[in-house]
C-alpha positions as CSV (number, residue, x, y, z in Angstrom):
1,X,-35.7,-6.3,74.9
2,X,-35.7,-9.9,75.0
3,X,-32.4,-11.5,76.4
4,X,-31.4,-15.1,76.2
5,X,-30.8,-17.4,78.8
6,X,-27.8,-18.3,80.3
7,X,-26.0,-21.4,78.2
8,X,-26.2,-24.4,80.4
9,X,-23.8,-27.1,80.4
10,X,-24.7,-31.2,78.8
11,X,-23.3,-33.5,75.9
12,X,-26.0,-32.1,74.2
13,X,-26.0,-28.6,74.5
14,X,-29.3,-26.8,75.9
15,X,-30.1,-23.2,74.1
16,X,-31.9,-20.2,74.4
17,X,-34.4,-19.9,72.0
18,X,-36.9,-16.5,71.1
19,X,-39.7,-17.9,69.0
20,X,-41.2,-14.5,68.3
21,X,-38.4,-13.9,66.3
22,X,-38.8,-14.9,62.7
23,X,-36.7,-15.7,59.9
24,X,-36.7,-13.6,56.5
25,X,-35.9,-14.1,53.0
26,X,-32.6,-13.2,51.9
27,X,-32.9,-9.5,50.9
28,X,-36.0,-8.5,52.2
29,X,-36.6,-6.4,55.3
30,X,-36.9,-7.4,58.5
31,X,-40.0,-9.1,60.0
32,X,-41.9,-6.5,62.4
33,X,-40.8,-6.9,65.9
34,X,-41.6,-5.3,69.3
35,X,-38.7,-7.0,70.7
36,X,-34.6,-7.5,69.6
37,X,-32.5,-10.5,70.8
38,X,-29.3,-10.0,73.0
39,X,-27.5,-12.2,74.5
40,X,-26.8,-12.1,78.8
41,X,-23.0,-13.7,78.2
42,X,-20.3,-11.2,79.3
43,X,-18.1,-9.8,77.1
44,X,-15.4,-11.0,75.2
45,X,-13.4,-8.4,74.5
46,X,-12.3,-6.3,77.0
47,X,-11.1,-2.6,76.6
48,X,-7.5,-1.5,77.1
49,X,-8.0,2.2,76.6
50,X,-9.5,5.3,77.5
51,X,-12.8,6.1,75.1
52,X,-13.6,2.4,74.5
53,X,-16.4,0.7,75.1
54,X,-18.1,-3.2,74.4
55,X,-21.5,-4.5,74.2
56,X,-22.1,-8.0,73.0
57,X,-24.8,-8.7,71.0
58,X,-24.9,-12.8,70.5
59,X,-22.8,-15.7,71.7
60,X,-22.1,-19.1,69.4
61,X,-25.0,-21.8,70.3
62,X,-27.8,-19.0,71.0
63,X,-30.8,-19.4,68.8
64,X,-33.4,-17.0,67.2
65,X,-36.2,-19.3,66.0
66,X,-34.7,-21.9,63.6
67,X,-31.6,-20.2,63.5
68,X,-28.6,-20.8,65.4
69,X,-25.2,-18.6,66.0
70,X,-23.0,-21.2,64.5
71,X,-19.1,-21.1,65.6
72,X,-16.0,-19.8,64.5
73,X,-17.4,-16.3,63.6
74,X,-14.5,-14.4,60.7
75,X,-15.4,-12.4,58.2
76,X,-18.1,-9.4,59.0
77,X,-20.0,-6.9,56.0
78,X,-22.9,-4.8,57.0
79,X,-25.0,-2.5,54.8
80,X,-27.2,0.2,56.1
81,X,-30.6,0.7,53.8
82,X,-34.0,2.4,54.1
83,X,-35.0,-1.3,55.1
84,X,-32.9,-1.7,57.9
85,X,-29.1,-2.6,59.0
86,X,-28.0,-6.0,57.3
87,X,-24.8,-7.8,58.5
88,X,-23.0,-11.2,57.0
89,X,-20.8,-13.3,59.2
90,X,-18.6,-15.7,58.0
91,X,-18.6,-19.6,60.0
92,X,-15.0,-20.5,59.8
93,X,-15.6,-24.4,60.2
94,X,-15.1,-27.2,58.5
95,X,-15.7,-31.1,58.3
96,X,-12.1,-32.0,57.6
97,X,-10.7,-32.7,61.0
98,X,-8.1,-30.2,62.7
99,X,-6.2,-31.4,64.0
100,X,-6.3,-35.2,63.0
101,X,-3.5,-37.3,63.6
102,X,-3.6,-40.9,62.7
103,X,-4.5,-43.8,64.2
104,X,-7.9,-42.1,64.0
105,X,-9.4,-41.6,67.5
106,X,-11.4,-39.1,69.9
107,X,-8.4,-36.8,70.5
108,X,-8.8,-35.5,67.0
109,X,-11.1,-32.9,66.6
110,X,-13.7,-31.7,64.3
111,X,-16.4,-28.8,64.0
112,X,-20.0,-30.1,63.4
113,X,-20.8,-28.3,60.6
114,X,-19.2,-27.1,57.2
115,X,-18.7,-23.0,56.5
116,X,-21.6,-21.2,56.4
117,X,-22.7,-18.0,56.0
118,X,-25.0,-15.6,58.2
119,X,-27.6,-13.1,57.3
120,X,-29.2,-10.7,60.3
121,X,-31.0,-7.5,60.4
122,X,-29.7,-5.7,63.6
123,X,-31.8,-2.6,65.5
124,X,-29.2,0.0,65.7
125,X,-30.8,1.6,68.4
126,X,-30.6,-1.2,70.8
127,X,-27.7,-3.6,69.7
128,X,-29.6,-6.4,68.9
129,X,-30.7,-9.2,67.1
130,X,-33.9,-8.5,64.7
131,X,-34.2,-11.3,62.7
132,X,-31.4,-13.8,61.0
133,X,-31.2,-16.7,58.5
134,X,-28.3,-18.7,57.0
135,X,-27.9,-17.7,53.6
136,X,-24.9,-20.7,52.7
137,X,-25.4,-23.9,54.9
138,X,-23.2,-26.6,55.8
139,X,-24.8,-29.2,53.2
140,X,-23.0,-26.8,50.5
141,X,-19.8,-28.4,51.5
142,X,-18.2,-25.1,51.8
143,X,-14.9,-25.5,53.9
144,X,-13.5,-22.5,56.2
145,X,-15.2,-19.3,54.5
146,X,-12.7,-16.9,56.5
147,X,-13.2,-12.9,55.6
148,X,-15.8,-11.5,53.7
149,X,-16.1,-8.2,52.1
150,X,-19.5,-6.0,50.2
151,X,-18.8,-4.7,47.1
152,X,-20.9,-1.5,46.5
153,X,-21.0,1.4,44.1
154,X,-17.7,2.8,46.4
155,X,-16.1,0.6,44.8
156,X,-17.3,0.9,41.1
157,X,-20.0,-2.1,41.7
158,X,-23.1,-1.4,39.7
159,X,-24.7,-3.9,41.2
160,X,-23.6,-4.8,45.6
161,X,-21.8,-8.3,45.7
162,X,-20.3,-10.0,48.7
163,X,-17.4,-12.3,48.2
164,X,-16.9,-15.1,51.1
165,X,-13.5,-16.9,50.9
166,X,-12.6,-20.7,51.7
167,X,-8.8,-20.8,53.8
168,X,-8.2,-24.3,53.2
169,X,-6.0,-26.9,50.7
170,X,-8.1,-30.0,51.5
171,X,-10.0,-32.4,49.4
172,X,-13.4,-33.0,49.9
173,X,-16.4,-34.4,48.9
174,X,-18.6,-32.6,46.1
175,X,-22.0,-34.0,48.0
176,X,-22.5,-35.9,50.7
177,X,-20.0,-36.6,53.8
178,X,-16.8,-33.8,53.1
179,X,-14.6,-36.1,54.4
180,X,-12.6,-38.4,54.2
181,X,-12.4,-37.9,50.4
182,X,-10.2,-39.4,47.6
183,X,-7.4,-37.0,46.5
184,X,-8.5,-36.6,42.5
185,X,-10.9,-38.5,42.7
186,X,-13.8,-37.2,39.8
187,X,-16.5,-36.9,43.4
188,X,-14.0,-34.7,45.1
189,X,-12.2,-31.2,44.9
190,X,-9.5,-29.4,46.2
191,X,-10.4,-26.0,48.5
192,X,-9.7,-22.1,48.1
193,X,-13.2,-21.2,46.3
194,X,-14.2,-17.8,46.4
195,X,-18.4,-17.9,46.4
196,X,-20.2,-14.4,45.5
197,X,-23.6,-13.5,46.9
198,X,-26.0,-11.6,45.6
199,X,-27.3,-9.5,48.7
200,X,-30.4,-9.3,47.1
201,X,-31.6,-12.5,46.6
202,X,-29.3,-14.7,48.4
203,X,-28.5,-16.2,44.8
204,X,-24.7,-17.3,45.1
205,X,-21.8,-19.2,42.8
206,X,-18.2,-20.0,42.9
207,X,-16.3,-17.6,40.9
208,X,-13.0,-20.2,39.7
209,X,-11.3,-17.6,37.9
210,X,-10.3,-15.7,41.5
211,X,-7.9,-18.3,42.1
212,X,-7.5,-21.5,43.6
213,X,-5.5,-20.5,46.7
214,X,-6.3,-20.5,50.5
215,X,-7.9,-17.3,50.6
216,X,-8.5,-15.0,53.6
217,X,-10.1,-12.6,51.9
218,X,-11.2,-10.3,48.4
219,X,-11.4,-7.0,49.0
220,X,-12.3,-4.5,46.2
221,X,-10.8,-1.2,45.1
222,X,-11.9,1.9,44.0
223,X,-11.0,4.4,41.7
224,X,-10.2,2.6,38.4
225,X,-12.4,1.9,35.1
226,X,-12.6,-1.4,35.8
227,X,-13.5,-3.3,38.9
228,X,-10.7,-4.7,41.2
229,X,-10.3,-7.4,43.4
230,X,-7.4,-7.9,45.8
231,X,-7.1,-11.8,47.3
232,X,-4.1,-12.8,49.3
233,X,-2.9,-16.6,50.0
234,X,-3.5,-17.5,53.9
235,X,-1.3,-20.6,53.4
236,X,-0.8,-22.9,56.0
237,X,2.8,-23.6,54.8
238,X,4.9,-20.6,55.4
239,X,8.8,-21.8,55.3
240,X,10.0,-21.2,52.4
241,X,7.7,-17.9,52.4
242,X,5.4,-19.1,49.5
243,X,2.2,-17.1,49.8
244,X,1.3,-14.3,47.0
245,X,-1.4,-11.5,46.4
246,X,-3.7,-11.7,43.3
247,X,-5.7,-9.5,42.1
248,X,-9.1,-10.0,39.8
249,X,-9.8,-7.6,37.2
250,X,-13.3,-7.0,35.2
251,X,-15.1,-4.8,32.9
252,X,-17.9,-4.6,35.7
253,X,-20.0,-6.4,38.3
254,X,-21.8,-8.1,35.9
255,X,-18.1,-9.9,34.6
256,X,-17.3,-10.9,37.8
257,X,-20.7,-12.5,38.6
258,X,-19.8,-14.4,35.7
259,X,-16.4,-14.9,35.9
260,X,-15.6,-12.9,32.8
261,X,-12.2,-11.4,34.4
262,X,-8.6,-12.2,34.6
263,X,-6.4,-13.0,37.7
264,X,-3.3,-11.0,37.8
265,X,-0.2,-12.2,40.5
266,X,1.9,-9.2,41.8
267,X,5.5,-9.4,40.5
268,X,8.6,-7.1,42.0
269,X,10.3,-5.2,39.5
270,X,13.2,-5.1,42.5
271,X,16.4,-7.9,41.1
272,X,17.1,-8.3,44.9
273,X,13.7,-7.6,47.0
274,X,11.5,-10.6,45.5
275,X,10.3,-11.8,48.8
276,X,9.4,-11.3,52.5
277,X,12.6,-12.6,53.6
278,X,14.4,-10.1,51.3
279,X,13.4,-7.3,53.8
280,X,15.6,-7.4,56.7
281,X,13.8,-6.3,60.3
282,X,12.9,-2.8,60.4
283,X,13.9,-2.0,56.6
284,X,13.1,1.2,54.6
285,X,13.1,0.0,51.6
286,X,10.0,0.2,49.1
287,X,9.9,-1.5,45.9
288,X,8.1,-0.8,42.6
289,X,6.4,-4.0,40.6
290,X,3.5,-5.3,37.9
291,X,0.5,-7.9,38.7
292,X,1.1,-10.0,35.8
293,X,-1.1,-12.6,33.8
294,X,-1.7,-15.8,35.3
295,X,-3.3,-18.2,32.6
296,X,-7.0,-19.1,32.9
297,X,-6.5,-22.6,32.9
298,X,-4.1,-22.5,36.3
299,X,-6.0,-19.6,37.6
300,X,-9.3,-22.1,37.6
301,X,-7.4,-24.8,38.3
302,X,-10.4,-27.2,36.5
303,X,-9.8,-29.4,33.6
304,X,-11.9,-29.3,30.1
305,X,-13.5,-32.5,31.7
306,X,-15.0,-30.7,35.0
307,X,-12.0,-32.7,37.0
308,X,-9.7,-30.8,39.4
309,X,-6.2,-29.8,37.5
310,X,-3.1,-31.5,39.1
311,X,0.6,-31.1,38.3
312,X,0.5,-33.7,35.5
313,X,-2.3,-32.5,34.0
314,X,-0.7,-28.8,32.6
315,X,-0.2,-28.6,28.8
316,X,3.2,-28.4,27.4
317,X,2.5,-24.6,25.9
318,X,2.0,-23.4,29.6
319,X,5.1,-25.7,30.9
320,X,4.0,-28.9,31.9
321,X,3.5,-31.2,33.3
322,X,4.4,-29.9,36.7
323,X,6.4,-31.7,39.1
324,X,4.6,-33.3,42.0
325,X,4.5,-31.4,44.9
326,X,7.4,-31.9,47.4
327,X,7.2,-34.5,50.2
328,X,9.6,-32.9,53.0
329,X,6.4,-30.9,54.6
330,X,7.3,-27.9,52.8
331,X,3.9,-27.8,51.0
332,X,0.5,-29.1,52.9
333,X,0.5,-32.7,53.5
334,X,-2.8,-34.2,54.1
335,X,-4.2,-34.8,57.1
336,X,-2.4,-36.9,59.4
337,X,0.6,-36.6,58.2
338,X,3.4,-37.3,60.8
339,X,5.4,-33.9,60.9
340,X,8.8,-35.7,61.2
341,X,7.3,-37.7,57.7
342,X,9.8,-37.4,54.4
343,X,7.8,-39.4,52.3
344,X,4.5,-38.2,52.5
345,X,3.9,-36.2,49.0
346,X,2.4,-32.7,49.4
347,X,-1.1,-32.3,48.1
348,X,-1.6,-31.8,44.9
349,X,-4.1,-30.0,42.8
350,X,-5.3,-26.5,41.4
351,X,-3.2,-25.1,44.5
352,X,0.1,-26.4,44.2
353,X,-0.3,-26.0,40.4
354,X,-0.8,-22.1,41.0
355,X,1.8,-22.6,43.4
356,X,4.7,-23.9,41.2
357,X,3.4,-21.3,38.7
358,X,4.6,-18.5,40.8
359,X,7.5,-19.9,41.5
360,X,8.4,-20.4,37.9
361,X,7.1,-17.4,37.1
362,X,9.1,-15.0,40.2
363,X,5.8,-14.2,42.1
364,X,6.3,-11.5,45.2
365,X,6.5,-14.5,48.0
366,X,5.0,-13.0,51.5
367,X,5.4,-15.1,54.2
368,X,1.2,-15.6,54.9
369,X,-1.2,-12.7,53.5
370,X,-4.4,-12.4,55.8
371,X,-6.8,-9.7,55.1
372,X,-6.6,-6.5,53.2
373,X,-8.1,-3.0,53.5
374,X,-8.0,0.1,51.1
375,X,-7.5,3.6,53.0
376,X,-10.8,5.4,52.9
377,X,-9.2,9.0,53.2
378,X,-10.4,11.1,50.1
379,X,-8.6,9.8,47.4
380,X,-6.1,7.8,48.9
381,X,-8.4,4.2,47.9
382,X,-5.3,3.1,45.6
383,X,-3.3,3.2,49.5
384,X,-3.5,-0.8,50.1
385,X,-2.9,-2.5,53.7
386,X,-2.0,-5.6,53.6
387,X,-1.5,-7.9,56.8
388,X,1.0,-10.2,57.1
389,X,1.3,-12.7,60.0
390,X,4.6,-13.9,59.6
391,X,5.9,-16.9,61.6
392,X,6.4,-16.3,65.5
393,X,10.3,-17.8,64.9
394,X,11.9,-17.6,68.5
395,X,14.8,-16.4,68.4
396,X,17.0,-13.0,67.4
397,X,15.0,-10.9,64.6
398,X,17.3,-11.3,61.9
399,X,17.0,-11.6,57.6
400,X,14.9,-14.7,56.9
401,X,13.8,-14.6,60.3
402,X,9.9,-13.9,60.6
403,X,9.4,-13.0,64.6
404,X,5.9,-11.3,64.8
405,X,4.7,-10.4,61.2
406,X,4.3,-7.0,59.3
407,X,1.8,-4.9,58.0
408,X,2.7,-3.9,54.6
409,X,1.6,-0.8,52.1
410,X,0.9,-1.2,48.9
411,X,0.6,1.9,46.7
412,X,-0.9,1.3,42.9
413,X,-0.8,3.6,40.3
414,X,-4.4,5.4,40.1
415,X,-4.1,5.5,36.5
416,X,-3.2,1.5,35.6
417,X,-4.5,-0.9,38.2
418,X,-2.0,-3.7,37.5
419,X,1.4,-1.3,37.9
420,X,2.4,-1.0,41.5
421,X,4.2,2.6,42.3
422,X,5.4,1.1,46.4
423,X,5.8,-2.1,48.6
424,X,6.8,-1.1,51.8
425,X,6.6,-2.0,55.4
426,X,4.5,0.1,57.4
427,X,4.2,-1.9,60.7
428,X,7.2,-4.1,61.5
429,X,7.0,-6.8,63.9
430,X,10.1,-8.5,63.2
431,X,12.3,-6.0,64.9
432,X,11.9,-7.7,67.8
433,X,11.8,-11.2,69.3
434,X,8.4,-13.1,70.0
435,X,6.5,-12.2,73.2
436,X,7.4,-8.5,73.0
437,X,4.9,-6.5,74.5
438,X,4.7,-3.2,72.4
439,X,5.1,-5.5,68.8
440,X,2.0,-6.3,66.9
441,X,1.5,-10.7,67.4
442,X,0.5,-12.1,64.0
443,X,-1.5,-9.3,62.7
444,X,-4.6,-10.8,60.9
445,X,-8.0,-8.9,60.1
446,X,-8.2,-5.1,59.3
447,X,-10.1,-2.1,58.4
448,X,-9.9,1.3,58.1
449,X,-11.8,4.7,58.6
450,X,-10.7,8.0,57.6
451,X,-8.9,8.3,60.8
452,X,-7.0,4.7,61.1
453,X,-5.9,1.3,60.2
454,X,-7.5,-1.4,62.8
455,X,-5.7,-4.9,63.3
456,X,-7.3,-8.0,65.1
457,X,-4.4,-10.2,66.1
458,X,-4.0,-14.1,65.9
459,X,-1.4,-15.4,67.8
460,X,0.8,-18.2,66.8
461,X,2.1,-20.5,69.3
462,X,5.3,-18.6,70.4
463,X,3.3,-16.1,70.9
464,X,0.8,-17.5,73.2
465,X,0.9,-17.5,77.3
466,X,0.4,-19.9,79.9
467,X,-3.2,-18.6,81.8
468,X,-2.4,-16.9,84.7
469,X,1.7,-16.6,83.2
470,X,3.8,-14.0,85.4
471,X,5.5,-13.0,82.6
472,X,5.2,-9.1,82.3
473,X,4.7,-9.6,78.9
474,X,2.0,-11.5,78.8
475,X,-1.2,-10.5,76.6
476,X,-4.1,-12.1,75.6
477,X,-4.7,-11.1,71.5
478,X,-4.8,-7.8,70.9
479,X,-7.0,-5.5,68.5
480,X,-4.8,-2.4,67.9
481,X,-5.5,1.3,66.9
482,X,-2.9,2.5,63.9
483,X,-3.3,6.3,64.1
484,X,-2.8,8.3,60.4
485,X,-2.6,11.7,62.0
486,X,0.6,10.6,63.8
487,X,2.2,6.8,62.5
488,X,1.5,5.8,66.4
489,X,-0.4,2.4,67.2
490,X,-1.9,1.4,70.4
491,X,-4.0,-1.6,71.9
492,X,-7.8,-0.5,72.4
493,X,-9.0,-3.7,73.2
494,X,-7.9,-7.5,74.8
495,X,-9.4,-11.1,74.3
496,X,-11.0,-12.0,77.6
497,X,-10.8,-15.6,78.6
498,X,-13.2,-15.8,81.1
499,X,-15.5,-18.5,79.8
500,X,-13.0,-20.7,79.4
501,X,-13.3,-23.6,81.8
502,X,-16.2,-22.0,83.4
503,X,-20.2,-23.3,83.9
504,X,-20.9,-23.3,79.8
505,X,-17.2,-25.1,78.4
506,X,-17.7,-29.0,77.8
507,X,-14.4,-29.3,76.5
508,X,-12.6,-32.0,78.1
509,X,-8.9,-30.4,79.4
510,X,-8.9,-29.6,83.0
511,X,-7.4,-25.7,82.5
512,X,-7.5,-22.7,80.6
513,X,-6.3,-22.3,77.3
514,X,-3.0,-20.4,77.1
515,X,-3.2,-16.3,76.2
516,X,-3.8,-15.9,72.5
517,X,-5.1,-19.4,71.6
518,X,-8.8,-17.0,71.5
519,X,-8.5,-14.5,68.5
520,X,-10.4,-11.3,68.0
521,X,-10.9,-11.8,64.6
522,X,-13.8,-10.1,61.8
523,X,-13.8,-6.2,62.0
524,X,-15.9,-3.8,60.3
525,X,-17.0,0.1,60.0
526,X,-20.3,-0.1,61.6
527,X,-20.8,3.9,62.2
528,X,-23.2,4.2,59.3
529,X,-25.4,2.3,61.1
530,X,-24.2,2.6,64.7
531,X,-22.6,6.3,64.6
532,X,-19.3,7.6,64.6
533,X,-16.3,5.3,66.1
534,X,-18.7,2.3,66.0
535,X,-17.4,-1.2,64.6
536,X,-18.4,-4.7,64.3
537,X,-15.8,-7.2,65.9
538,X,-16.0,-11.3,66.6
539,X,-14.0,-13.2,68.9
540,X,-13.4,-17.1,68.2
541,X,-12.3,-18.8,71.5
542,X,-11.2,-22.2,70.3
543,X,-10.6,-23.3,73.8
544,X,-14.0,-23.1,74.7
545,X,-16.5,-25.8,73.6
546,X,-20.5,-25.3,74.5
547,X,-20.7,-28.8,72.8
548,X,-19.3,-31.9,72.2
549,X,-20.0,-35.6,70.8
550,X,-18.5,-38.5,69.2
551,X,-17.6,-38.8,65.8
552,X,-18.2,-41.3,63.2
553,X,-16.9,-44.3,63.1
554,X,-15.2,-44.6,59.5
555,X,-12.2,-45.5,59.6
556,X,-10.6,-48.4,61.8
557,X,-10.2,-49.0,64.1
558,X,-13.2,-49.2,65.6
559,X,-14.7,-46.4,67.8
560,X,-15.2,-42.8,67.2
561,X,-12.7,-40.9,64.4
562,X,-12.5,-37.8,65.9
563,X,-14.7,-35.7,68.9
564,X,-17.1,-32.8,67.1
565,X,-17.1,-29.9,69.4
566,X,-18.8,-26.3,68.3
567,X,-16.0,-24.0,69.7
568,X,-17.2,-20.7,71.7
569,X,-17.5,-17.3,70.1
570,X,-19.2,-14.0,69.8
571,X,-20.3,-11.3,67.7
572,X,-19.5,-7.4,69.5
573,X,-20.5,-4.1,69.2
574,X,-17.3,-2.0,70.1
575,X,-17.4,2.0,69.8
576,X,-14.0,3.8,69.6
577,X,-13.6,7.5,70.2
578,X,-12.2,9.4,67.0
579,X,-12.3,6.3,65.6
């Protein structure tokens, strides 16, 4: 097996690369190989109980050929054929910088690249690397694709599609340099596409009619006549809770790939219960509700003219116009913005349009919706998880108070996919303050097997820990074990930080990054492939840079905007027993 070198420190970083390795065309099988690729980096993950087990199979910056492990690995999908074992990772980066503060200058930061989209053929029987290709690339002008998720004949696909998700509200450029870019300007658009490939050619398109929202992911469900979509909004503004779950509904595969469904926004049927806030820490309480019509136009949030649909531009029959959105930072400013601003108007667009729509029109508000998984225990796939990551508020867990998030469950009536028969909490976080140990820490990617509900955490601030903290109840991010058999939940793995300021980080602070700034993040069911208990986990360690150089110089004053850096990261084999 060929391994690759160790990552080296420059400016300009120098990487392995393994020319016997070739590239492929998207959907075809592997090109013969005597040898895999694996990378020599030590793990980043780190198990935390009995039965578990890591082997790391490629580190951001490490090259097969022409291709290179880009960072900010998310979203993972794999698919196990008589060709081989396919995977798709998501590139969470974008060229808007974050964060970017004005005036403009080399403290802000910005990834090199746009979101892209990975396609590798994996050996099961060694953990490697066969063969890999981008199948989006950053000249797309894709911005943050965060989860992904294959539809397949499970899930009442006739034909497989993958759905890969942009998390962001910024303007950008069409073509060309993404940023900076002109807020409605005819050259620009507003984020929170959903893009569908084709697995078997490659072929992809944006799919408007999903939503215009920050996505983290769309997940499909089975069991219904028609196919079903799930999408929840990631937003980056969570106080008022102002983030709702959609869900997509078509005849077929074939109305998806061409957008021939309708987006539906989940309503509670509760008078009281309408919100996140609404459930005090540690309540029982379940609630029964519809996912209601949202009209085309505001679901594609594009104008008969192509341009991008803002608040002034929605027709009188569906209410408009819209006001503008709100300038006391309780919807996304743009970049820049100075949080102690009060006159900076929030961003509009085709996302505070769908926004004020669900306001108007009672929308279930959850504080921040990250990824979603259906329970694959025989006939339980209407059984919905749904991740929440709250807000890490310090302070006593009380109503209206969001401490460490929730996992919610979501149970929908196997004979009408738009009636919900339960909202409940299943995992509370919020019964305790920030920093407690035994809570879940901003629960963020999940999946499930027949045996459990797996959750990748993603810190928030108030959550995070000085490196090397004495405090007992200090954690690195977590992934955690939800057991069916019992209700119990445990940690199985940690983040490990090791890297950080060691021979292959160029980033320019002189210590570690605190506890839980590095996220375990993209998890999948990889035991078709790998056998039982086997999964497919990333880690993104933001603190970690294997490159850096100067930005552009744009904007003035003159001298470099922002620094680009390509932040650490790495793609994991991770085998659970009984998992």
């Amino acid at each position: 097996m060929v391994h690759a070198r160790s990552i080296v420190p420059s400016r300009l970083l120098r990487l392995a690369t393994i020319g016997a390795i070739a590239l492929f065309a998207a959907g075809a099988a592997p090109s013969a190989a005597a040898d895999g690729f694996k990378t020599d980096q030590d793990a980043m993950l780190t198990p935390v109980a009995s039965g578990v087990s890591v082997d790391p199979i490629i580190t951001v910056g490490e090259t097969l050929g022409s291709y290179r492990f880009e960072a900010i690995p998310d979203g993972i999908s794999i698919r196990k054929t008589a060709a081989g074992t396919e995977i798709w990772v998501n590139h969470e980066t974008a060229r808007v910088p974050f964060p970017y503060n004005l005036p403009p200058s080399p403290a802000n930061q910005n990834d090199f690249d746009n979101a892209q989209l990975s396609h590798m053929w994996l050996d099961p029987a060694t953990s490697s690397v066969v063969s890999a290709e981008l199948v989006i690339r950053s000249t797309e002008n894709f911005q943050r694709f965060c989860s992904n998720y294959l539809a397949t004949s499970k899930e009442g696909f006739e034909r497989s599609l993958l759905f890969t998700n942009e998390e962001t509200p910024d303007w950008t450029n069409r073509t060309g340099n993404a940023w900076p870019a002109t807020i409605g300007a005819p050259e620009a658009r507003e984020g929170g596409y959903v893009v569908a490939v084709d697995p078997a050619t490659g072929e992809h398109r944006v799919i408007l009619g999903m939503g215009r929202l920050n996505h983290e992911n769309s997940v499909a469900i089975p069991g219904f006549k028609k196919v079903v979509l799930l999408t929840g909004d990631d937003t980056f503004t969570t106080s008022p809770s102002q983030s709702q779950l959609y869900s997509y509904i078509a005849k077929d595969a074939n109305g998806v790939w061409n957008d021939g469904g309708r987006l539906y926004a989940f309503v509670s049927n509760d008078p009281v219960l309408k919100r996140y806030d609404d459930f005090a820490p540690g309540s029982t309480a379940s609630i029964s509700g519809m996912f209601i019509p949202v009209p085309k136009l505001i679901a594609r949030g594009v104008n008969p003219d192509g341009t991008e649909l803002e608040a002034e531009d929605v027709p009188a029959e569906l209410g408009g116009p819209y006001p503008e959105p709100p300038s006391d930072g309780t919807w996304q400013r743009p970049p820049g913005t100075p949080s102690s601003a009060t006159d900076v108007p929030g961003i509009d667009g085709p996302q505070w349009v769908l926004e004020y729509w669900s306001k108007i029109n009672n929308v279930f508000a959850f504080t921040r919706v990250e990824d979603i998984a259906y329970d694959k225990r025989d006939g339980m796939g209407n059984v919905v998880y749904i991740a929440d990551s709250g807000r890490a508020t310090a302070g006593t867990p009380q109503a209206g108070r969001s401490t460490n998030g929730r996992v919610w469950k979501m149970v929908i009536d196997p004979k009408n996919e738009r009636k919900v028969t339960s909202l409940s909490i299943l995992i509370e976080g919020d019964d305790n303050p920030v920093k407690t140990l035994n809570e879940i820490h901003q629960p963020d990617n999940l999946e499930t097997t027949a045996n459990g509900l797996y959750i990748t955490e993603d810190p928030s601030g108030n959550n995070q820990f000085p490196f090397g903290s004495t405090d007992p109840n200090a954690t690195a991010a977590r992934l955690w074990q939800y057991q069916f058999a019992t209700g119990t939940m445990r940690p199985i793995l940690a983040v490990n930080h090791d890297a950080d300021e060691g021979p292959t980080d160029v980033d320019p602070s002189t210590s570690r990054g605190n506890l839980g700034a590095w996220e375990s993040s993209g998890i999948v069911d990889a035991s078709a492939a790998f056998g039982p208990g086997a999964f497919l986990v990333d880690v993104q360690a933001h603190t970690l840079w294997v490159e850096k150089a100067d930005g552009p110089d744009i904007l003035p004053p003159a001298g470099p905007d922002w620094t680009d850096k390509r932040e650490g990261g790495q793609l994991l084999l991770v085998r659970v027993d009984g998992g």
